[in-house]
C-alpha positions in Angstrom: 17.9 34.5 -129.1 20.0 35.7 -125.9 18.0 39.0 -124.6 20.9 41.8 -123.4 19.6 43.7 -120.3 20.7 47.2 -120.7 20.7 50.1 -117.9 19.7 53.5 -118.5 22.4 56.2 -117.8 20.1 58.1 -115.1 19.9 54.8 -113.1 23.9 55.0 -112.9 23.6 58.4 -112.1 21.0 57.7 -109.0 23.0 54.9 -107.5 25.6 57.3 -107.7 24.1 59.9 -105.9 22.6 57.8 -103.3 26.0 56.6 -102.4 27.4 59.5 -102.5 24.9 61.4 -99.7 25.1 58.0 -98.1 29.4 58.3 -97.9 28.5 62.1 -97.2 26.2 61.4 -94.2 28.5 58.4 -92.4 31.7 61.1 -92.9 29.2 63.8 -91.0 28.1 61.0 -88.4 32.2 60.0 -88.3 32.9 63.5 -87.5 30.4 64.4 -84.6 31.5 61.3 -83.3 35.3 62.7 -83.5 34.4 66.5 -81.8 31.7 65.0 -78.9 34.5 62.9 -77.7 37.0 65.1 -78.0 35.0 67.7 -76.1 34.4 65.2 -73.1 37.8 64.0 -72.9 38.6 67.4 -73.1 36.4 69.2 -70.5 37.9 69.2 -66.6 34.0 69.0 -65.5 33.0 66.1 -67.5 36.0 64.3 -66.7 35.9 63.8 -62.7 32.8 61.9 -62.5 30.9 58.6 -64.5 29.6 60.6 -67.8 26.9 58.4 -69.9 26.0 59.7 -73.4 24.0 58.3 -76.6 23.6 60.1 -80.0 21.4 58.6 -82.4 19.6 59.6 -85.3 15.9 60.1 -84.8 15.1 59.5 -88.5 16.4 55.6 -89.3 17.5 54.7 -85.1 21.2 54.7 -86.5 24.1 55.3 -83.6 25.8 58.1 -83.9 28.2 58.3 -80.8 28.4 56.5 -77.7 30.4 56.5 -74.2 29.5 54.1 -71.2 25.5 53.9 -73.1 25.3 50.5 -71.7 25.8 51.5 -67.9 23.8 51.9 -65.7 22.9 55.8 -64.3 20.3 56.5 -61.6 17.7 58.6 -64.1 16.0 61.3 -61.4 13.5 62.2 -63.3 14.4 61.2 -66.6 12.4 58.2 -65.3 9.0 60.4 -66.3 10.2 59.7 -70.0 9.2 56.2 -69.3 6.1 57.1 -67.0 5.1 59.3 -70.0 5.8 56.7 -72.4 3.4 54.1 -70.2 0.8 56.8 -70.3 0.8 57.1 -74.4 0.1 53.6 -74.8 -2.5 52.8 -71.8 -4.6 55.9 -71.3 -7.5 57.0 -73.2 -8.3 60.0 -74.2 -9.5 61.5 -70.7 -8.4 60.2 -67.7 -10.5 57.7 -65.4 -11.5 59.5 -62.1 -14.0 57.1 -60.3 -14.9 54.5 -60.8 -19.1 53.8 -59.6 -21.9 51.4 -59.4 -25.7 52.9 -58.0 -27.3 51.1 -55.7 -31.4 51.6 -54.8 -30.4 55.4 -53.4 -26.8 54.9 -53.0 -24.0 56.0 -55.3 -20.8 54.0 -53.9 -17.5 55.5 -55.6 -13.9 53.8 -55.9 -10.5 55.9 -56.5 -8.7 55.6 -59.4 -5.5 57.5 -58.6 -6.4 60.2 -60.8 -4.0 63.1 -59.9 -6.2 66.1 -61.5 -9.1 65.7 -59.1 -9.5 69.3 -58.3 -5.5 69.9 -58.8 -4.3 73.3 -58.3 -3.4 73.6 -62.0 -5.5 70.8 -64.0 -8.3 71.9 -62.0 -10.0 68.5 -62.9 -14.0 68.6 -62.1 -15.5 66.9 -63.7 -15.8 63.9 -61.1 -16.6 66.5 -58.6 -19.7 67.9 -60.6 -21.0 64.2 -60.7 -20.5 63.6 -56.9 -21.9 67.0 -56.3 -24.9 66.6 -58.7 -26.2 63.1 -57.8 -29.4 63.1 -55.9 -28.2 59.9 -54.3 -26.2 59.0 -50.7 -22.6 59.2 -51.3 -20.2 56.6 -50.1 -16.4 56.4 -50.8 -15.2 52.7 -50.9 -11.6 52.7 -49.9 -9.1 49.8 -50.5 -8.3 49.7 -54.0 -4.8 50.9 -53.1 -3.0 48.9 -50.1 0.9 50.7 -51.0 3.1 52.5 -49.3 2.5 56.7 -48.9 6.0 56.8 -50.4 7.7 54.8 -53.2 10.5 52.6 -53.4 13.7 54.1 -52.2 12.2 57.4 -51.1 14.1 60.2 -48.7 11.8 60.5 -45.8 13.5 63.4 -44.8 11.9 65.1 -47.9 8.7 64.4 -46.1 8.0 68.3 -45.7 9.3 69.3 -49.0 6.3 70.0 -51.6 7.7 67.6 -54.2 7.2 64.6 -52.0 3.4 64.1 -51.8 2.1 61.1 -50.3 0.9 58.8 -52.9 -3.7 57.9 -52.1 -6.0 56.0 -54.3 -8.4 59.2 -54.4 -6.3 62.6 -54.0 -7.5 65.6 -53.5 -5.8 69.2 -54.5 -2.4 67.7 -55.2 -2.1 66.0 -52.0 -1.0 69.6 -50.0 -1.3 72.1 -48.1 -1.3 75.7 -49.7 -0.2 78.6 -47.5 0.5 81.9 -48.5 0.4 85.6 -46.3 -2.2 88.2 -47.4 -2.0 91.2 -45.3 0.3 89.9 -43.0 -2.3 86.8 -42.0 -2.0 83.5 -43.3 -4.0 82.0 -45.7 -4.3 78.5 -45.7 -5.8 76.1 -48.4 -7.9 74.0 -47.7 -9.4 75.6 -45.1 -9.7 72.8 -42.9 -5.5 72.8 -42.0 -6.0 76.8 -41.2 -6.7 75.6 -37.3 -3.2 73.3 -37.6 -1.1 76.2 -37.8 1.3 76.4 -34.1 3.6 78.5 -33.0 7.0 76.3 -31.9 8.2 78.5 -29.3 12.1 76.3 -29.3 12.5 77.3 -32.8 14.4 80.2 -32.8 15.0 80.7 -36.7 15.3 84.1 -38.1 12.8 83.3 -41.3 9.6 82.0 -41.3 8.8 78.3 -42.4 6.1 75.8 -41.6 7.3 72.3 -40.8 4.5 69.7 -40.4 4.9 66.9 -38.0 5.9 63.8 -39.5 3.2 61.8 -38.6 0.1 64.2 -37.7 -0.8 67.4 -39.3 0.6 69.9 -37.4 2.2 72.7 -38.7 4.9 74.6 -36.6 6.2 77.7 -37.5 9.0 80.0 -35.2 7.2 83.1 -33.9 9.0 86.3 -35.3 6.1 88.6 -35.3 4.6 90.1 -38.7 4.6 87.5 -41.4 6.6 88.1 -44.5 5.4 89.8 -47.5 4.6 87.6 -50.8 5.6 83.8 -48.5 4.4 80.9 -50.0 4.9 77.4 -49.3 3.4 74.1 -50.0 3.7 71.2 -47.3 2.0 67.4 -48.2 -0.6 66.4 -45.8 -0.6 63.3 -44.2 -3.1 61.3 -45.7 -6.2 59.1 -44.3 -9.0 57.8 -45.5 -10.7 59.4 -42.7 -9.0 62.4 -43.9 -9.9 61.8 -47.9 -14.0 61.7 -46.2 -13.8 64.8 -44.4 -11.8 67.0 -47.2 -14.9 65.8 -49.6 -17.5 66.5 -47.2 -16.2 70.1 -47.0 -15.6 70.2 -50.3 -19.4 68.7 -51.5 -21.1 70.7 -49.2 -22.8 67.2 -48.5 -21.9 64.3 -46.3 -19.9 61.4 -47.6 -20.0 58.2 -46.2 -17.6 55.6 -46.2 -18.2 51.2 -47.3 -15.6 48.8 -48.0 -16.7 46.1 -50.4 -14.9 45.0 -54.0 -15.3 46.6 -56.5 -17.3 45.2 -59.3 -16.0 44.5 -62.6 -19.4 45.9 -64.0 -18.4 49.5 -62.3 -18.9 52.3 -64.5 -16.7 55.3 -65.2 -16.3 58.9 -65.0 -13.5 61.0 -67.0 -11.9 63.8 -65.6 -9.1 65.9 -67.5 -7.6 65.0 -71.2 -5.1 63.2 -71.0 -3.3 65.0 -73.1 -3.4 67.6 -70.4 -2.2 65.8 -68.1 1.0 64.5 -69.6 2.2 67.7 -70.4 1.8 69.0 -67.2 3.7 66.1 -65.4 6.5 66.7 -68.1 6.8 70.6 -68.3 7.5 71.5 -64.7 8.4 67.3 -63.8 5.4 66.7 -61.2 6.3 63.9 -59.1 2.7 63.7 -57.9 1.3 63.6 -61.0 3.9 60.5 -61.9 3.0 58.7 -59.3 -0.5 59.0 -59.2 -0.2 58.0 -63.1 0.7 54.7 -62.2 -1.9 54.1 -60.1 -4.1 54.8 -63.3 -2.3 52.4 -65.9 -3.0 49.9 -63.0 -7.1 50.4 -63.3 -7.0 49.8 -67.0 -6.1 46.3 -66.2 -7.1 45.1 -62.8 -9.4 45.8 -60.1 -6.4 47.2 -57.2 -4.5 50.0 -57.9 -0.8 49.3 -57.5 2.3 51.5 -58.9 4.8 48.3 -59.2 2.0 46.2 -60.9 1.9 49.4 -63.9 5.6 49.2 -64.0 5.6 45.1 -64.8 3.2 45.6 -66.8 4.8 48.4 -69.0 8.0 46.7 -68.8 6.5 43.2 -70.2 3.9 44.3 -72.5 5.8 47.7 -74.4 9.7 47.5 -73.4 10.6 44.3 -73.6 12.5 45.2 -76.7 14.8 48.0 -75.4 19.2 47.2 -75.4 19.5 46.5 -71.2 16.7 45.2 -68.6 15.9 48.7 -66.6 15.4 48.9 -63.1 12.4 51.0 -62.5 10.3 51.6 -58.9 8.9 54.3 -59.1 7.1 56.9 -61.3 9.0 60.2 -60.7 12.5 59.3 -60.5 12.6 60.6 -56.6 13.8 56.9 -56.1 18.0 56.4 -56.4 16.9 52.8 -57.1 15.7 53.7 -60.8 18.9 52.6 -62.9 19.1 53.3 -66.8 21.5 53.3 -69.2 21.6 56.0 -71.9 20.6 53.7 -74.8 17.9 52.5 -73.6 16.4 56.0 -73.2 17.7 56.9 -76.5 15.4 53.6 -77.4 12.6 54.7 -75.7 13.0 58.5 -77.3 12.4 56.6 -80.7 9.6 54.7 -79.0 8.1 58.0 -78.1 8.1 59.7 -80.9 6.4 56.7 -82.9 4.3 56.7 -80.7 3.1 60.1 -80.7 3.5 60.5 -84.6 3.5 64.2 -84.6 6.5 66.2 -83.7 4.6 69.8 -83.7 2.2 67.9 -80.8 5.1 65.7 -78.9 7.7 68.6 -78.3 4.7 70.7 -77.1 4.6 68.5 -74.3 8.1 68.3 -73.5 10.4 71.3 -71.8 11.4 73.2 -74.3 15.5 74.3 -74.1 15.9 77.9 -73.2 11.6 78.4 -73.4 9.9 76.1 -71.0 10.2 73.9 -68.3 12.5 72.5 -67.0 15.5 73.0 -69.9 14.0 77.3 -69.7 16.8 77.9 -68.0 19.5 75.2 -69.2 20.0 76.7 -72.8 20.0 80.6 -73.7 16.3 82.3 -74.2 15.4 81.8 -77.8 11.9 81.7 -79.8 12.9 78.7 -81.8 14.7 75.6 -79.6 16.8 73.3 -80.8 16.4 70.7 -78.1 12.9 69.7 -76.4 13.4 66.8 -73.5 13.5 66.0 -69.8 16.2 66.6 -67.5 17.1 64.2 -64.4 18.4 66.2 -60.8 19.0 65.0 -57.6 21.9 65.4 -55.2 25.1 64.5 -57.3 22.9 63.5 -60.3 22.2 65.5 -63.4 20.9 64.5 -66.6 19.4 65.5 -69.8 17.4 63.2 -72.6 15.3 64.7 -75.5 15.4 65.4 -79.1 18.3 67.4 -80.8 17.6 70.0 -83.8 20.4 70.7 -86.0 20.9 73.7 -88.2 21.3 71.3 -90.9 17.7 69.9 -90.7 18.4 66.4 -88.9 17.0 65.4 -86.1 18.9 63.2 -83.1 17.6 61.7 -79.4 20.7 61.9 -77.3 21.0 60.8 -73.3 23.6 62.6 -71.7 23.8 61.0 -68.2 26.0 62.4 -65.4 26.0 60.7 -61.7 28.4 61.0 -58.7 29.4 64.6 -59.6 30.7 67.6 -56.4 31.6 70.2 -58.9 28.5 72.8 -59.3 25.5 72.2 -60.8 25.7 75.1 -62.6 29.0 74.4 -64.3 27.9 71.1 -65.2 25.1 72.8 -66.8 26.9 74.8 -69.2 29.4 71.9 -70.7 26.3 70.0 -71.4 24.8 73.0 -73.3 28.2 73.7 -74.9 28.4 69.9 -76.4 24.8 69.9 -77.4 24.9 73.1 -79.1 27.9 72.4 -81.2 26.1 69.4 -82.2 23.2 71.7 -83.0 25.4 74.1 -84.7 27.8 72.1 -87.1 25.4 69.5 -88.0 
C-alpha cells in the first residue's frame, strides 16, 4: 500500500512567513543600497576625492552596499582595528611586563614592550613593585628589540609632536616628557629632563613651546618672560638604553645595572595591567604608543626578540589569512601612509571582532563611542544612547570611519567609510559622513 505524505497547514503558513520577512528584508537591504548611493553621488564633498564604503550586516556577514570596497585606502588609524584585533587573539588576560630569571643574588630582567609600565594613565605597577621589592642586584638585559625608534613610513618631522613616541623594548611613562607651568615655573616630569630645559635666544616666537633637539634631549623654548597660565605639553624623549638604566634607577630608588646575554626560554614572567585595560585605552583616545608597543608584546608570546613586523606576519598568517584582499600593514598605529586597506576587509575584520569578543555590551565599551567618547565624541551629536561605536582614521588628506551601526529598527551593520586625498575641510567632511550614517541609523 502507497503511503501519501501529507503537510500540515501551519508548515505552509511558516514557509510563508519566512519568505515573506526574507523578500521583506532583501527589499529593505535593496533600498539602503538605493538612498547611500544616491546620497554620495549626490553630495559636492564626497564627490571630489576617492570615497571607499562597505555596509554589511553584522548578524549573517551579508553585503549590503558597496562602492570602490575592493580599493585600497591608506587606514590612519583604522589600522588599530587590526592591532586590536591581534591583541584579542594573542594576549592573556594581563599583559607580560618582564620577563626574569634569578641568579645566586642577581635578578637579571628583559623588556617585553609592555606600554603600561608606569603609563601616565594605566599606571601599570605591578612590574615596578617586583623590581622594587626584590632583595636581589638588579640588572636590565637589553637587546631583545634591535628596530627602528620609528616605524615604517613615519614623518620624522613629527618627531616633537606627543603622538610620535619612540618605540623601546622596556618604556617607561609613555616614552615623554611631561611639562606643565605651576605658578608661573615649570614643572617637568620626570624630574631628571627638568635641567634640559634652555632658553633659544634666536627664537623670537610670540607663544611659548618647547622643541627638543632631534637627536639629544634638549629642550628649547623662546624667552618671553612669565610663563603662561594652564601650558601643557608633552615632547618624546630620545631614547637609550643608558637612558632606560638611569630613569629606573631614579625611579627604584636603587641602582640598576645593565648585562647583555639571551634570554632563556626557561625565563619567568611578571603581569602588569589587564589586558582588557589596555585595549580600551589604545582604542578610546587612539594611542599610537600603546599600538606600537602592543606589537612588540604579540612578538614575546612567540619568540625570544621582540620585533613589530614579526607580530604583523604573524597575525596576518595565522588569523587573517581569510579576509577578501591581501592588506598591507607596517605598523601598529596607522601613523604610517604605507598601511593600505580596502573597506571590506575591515568590514571582514569588524565581524572577526565581534566573534571574537562575543559580547557586544563588553566590545562597544571599548570602542569610541559616536557623539559620547573618544574619538567619534565629537563626530556625531551628544546623545546618552549611540547608534555607532568604532574607530576613526585621520591624517593629512585622510579621514575615515569603521565601526558598528545601530539602527532604529533593531539591526545591527559594520560599515567602512573610507575617504583619502580630500582639500575640502575636515569638518565638512565630517558632517556628510554623519548625515549618511545616520539616515542609515534612522530609516532602517
Amino acid at each position: 500500500m502507497k503511503i501519501i505524505k501529507s503537510y500540515k497547514p501551519y508548515s505552509i503558513h511558516v514557509f510563508a512567513l519566512l519568505l515573506a520577512l526574507f523578500w521583506a528584508g532583501c527589499a529593505a537591504d535593496r533600498k539602503i543600497e538605493r538612498k547611500v548611493s544616491r546620497l554620495i553621488k549626490g553630495s559636492s564633498i564626497l564627490n571630489n576625492h576617492p570615497v571607499g564604503f562597505a555596509l554589511s550586516d553584522l548578524e549573517n556577514g551579508k553585503v549590503i552596499y558597496e562602492k570602490d570596497a575592493d580599493k585600497y585606502f591608506i587606514p590612519a588609524s583604522n589600522t588599530k582595528l587590526f592591532t586590536f584585533y591581534g591583541g584579542l587573539k594573542m594576549l592573556p588576560d594581563s599583559i607580560p611586563s618582564l620577563r626574569y630569571i634569578e641568579r645566586g643574588d642577581s635578578l637579571i630582567f628583559w623588556g617585553t614592550g609592555d606600554p603600561s609600565f608606569l603609563q601616565s594613565r594605566l599606571k601599570g605597577v605591578n612590574a615596578l613593585n617586583f623590581l622594587r621589592t626584590s632583595g636581589k642586584q638588579l640588572f636590565f638585559s637589553a637587546g631583545r628589540y634591535s628596530g627602528n625608534f620609528y616605524g615604517m613610513g613615519w614623518s620624522w618631522d613629527d618627531y616633537n609632536d606627543y603622538y610620535q613616541a619612540e618605540i623601546t623594548e622596556l618604556p617607561l611613562m609613555d616614552n615623554l616628557i611631561a611639562v606643565t607651568s605651576e605658578n608661573g615655573r615649570l614643572r617637568v616630569s620626570p624630574a631628571k629632563f627638568k635641567h634640559s630645559l634652555m632658553k633659544d635666544s634666536l627664537n623670537t616666537a610670540k607663544t611659548f613651546s618647547l622643541t627638543r633637539d632631534f637627536t639629544e634631549n634638549r629642550l628649547r623654548h623662546p624667552d618671553i618672560g612669565t610663563m603662561p597660565k594652564g601650558y601643557e605639553q608633552q615632547i618624546p624623549y630620545k631614547t637609550s638604553t643608558q637612558l632606560t638604566l638611569s630613569l629606573l634607577t631614579d625611579t627604584l630608588h636603587r641602582p640598576v645595572g645593565l648585562v647583555l646575554m639571551g634570554m632563556p626560554s626557561t625565563a619567568k614572567t611578571i603581569y602588569n595591567v589587564p589586558s582588557e585595560q589596555v585595549l580600551r585605552e589604545m582604542m578610546l583616545p587612539s594611542d599610537n604608543f600603546i599600538a606600537e608597543q602592543l606589537l612588540l608584546v604579540y612578538s614575546n608570546q612567540f619568540q625570544p626578540l621582540l620585533s613589530g613586523s614579526d607580530a604583523i606576519q604573524y597575525i596576518r598568517e595565522k588569523y587573517l589569512a581569510g579576509l577578501p584582499d591581501k592588506p598591507r600593514w607596517v605598523d601598529g598605529s596607522g601613523l604610517s601612509r604605507m598601511d593600505l586597506f580596502t573597506p571590506r576587509d575591515i568590514v571582514a575584520l569588524l565581524k572577526m571582532i565581534d566573534q571574537q569578543v562575543n559580547n557586544r555590551e563588553k566590545l562597544f565599551s571599548m570602542l569610541p563611542a559616536g557623539g559620547k567618547t573618544g574619538t567619534l565624541k565629537n563626530a556625531y551629536p551628544k546623545t546618552d544612547q549611540p547608534f555607532v561605536y568604532g574607530k576613526t582614521g585621520s591624517l593629512s588628506n585622510v579621514y575615515n570611519q569603521s565601526g558598528y551601526l545601530l539602527t532604529k529598527k533593531g539591526r545591527t551593520l559594520s560599515f567602512s567609510f573610507m575617504n583619502n586625498n580630500f582639500v575640502s575641510p575636515v569638518a565638512d567632511l565630517k558632517k556628510e559622513m554623519a548625515r549618511v550614517i545616520t539616515y542609515i541609523h534612522e530609516k532602517f
